[in-house]
N, C-alpha and C positions, 0 to 999 in steps of 0.2 A: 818729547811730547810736550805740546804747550797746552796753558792752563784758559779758561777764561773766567771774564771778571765782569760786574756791568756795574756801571757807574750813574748815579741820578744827575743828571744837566739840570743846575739848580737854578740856574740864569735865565731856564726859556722855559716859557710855556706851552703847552701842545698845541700844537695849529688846530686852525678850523680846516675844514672840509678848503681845498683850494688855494689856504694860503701859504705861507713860505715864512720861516724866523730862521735869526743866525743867531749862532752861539758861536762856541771853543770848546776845544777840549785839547789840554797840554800845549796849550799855544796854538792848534792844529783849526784853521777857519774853516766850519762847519756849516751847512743849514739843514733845518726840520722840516718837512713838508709834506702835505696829506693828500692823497688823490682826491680825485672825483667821488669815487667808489669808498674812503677813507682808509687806504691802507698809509700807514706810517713809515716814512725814509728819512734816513740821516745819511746826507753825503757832503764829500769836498764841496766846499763853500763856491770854487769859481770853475767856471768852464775852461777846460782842458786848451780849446783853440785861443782864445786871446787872452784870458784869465778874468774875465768879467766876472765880476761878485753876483751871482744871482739869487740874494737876499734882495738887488735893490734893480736887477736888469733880468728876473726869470720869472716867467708867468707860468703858474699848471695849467696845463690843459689837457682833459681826461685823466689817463693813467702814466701820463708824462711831465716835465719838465722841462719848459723853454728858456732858453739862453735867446732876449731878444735885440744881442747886439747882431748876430747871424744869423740866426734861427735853428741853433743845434739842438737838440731834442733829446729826453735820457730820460730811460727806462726805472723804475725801482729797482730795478740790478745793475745801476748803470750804463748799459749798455747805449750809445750815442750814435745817432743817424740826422741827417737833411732829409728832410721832404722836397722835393719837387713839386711846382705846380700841378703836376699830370697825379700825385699820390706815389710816386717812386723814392723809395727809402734808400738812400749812397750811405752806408755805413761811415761813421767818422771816428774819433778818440772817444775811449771811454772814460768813466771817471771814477770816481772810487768811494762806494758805497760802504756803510757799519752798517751791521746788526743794532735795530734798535727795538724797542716797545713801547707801550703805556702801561703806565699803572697806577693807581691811586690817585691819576692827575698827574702825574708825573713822565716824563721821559729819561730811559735809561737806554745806554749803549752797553753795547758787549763790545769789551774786546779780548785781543790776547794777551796776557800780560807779556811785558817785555815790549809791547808798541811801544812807536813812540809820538 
């Protein structure tokens, strides 16, 4: 049975509504980022296909997250798809989402102890 633990990201500040921050956590390149709607995501830093950092190549857009060196797209559960012109979603790589929150102005991750 594993334990969990959540840790303050003392290095970044909570996004606005839209925007995208990078941090770390144990060497691990991370970013913060807020929907439309303001829900809070903490995922790997770069996209799964070519490993573009998208703290500095990813735009939200609504309830997603673009990777705009190809236009791969990912869910707050990470979950990653292409759009097509026509509105058709081709499923692609996913990527890898933490547990995070606010609190007091603060962003905290969960994890399991023992990650690493």
């Amino acid at each position: 049975m594993s334990a969990e633990a959540s840790y303050q990201l003392a290095d970044v500040e909570p996004p606005e509504t839209g925007q995208i921050n990078e941090t770390s956590l144990n060497g691990r390149d991370l970013i913060v980022w807020k929907t439309e709607k303001g829900e809070l995501c903490a995922m790997e830093a770069r996209c799964p296909h070519q490993w573009t950092h998208l703290a500095y190549q990813g735009v939200v857009s609504g309830e997603e997250i673009i990777c705009t060196t190809h236009f791969w797209r990912f869910s707050t559960a990470g979950e990653g798809c292409k759009e097509n012109v026509k509105g058709r979603r081709d499923p692609k790589g996913n990527i890898d989402v933490i547990p995070c929150y606010e609190q007091d102005g603060k962003i905290w991750i969960a994890t399991t102890e023992g990650e690493d």
